[in-house]
Each structure stands twice: as structure tokens, then as C-alpha cells.
C-alpha positions in Angstrom: 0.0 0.0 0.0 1.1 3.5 -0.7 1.5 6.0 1.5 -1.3 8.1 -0.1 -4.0 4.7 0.8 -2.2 3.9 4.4 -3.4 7.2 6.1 -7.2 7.3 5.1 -7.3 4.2 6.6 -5.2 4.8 9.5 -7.6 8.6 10.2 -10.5 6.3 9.3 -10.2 3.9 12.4 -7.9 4.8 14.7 -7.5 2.2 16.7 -4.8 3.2 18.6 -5.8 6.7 19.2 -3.7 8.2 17.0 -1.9 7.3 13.4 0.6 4.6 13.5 4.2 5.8 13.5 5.6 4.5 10.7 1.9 5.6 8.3 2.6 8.9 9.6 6.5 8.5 8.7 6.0 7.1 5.1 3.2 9.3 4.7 5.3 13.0 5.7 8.3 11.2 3.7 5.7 11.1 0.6 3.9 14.0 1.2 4.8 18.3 1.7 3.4 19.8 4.7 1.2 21.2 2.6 -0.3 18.6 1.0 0.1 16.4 4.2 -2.8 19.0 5.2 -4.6 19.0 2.0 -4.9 15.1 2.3 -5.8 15.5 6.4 -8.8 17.7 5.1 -10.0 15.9 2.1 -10.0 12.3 4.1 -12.0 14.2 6.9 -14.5 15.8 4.9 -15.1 12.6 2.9 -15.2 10.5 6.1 -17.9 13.0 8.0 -19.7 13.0 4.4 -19.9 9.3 4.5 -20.8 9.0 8.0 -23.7 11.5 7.5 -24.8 9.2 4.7 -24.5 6.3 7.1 -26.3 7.4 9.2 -29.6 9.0 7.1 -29.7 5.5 5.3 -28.5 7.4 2.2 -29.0 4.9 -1.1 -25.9 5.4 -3.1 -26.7 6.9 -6.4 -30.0 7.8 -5.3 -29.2 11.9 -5.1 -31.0 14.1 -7.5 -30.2 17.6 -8.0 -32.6 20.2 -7.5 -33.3 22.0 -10.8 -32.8 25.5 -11.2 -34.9 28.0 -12.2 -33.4 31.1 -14.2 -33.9 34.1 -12.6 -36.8 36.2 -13.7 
């Protein structure tokens, strides 16, 4: 696994109450500060989106955008 894959799933569970060592080592060796951030948010947003959908019993593909009307 990449380093890029070994931290969603390491943020994701959390097991041991905080990322493994050695994920958080490849991953900073991999990844700019930066970026290291950028990925942190993106995994959490994601995550919190997917729990929200867990948790309203969301269907997957089942969202339909609202249609907008042009201004008048």
C-alpha cells in the first residue's frame, strides 16, 4: 500500500488513538506539509460526508439535484 492509501485508513479507524508511526512516517516522507494538510482535510471531509450518509440510510446513487430555475 502507498503511502497516499495507508493514512485514510489509519484517520479512518484509529484504533490506537492516533496514526501509527511508521503511516505517519511514510506518509510525511511522501507528502509536503502542505499537502500532508490538504490530504488530512480531504480524508475528513469525505469520512464525515460518508458518516452523514450512514447514518440518514442514504442509497448510493440515489441523489438528485434540485433544478434551477433562471432568474426572472
Amino acid at each position: 500500500m502507498s503511502p497516499g492509501d495507508l493514512l485514510p485508513e489509519a484517520l479512518t479507524t484509529l484504533t490506537e488513538g492516533n496514526v501509527p508511526d511508521e503511516v505517519f512516517a511514510q506518509t510525511r516522507a511522501q507528502f509536503s506539509e502542505e499537502e500532508l494538510v490538504k490530504l488530512t482535510l480531504a480524508i475528513v471531509a469525505i469520512n464525515g460526508a460518508n458518516r452523514i450518509n450512514v447514518a440518514f440510510r442514504t442509497v448510493p446513487g440515489s441523489y438528485q439535484p434540485a433544478i434551477r430555475r433562471a432568474a426572472e
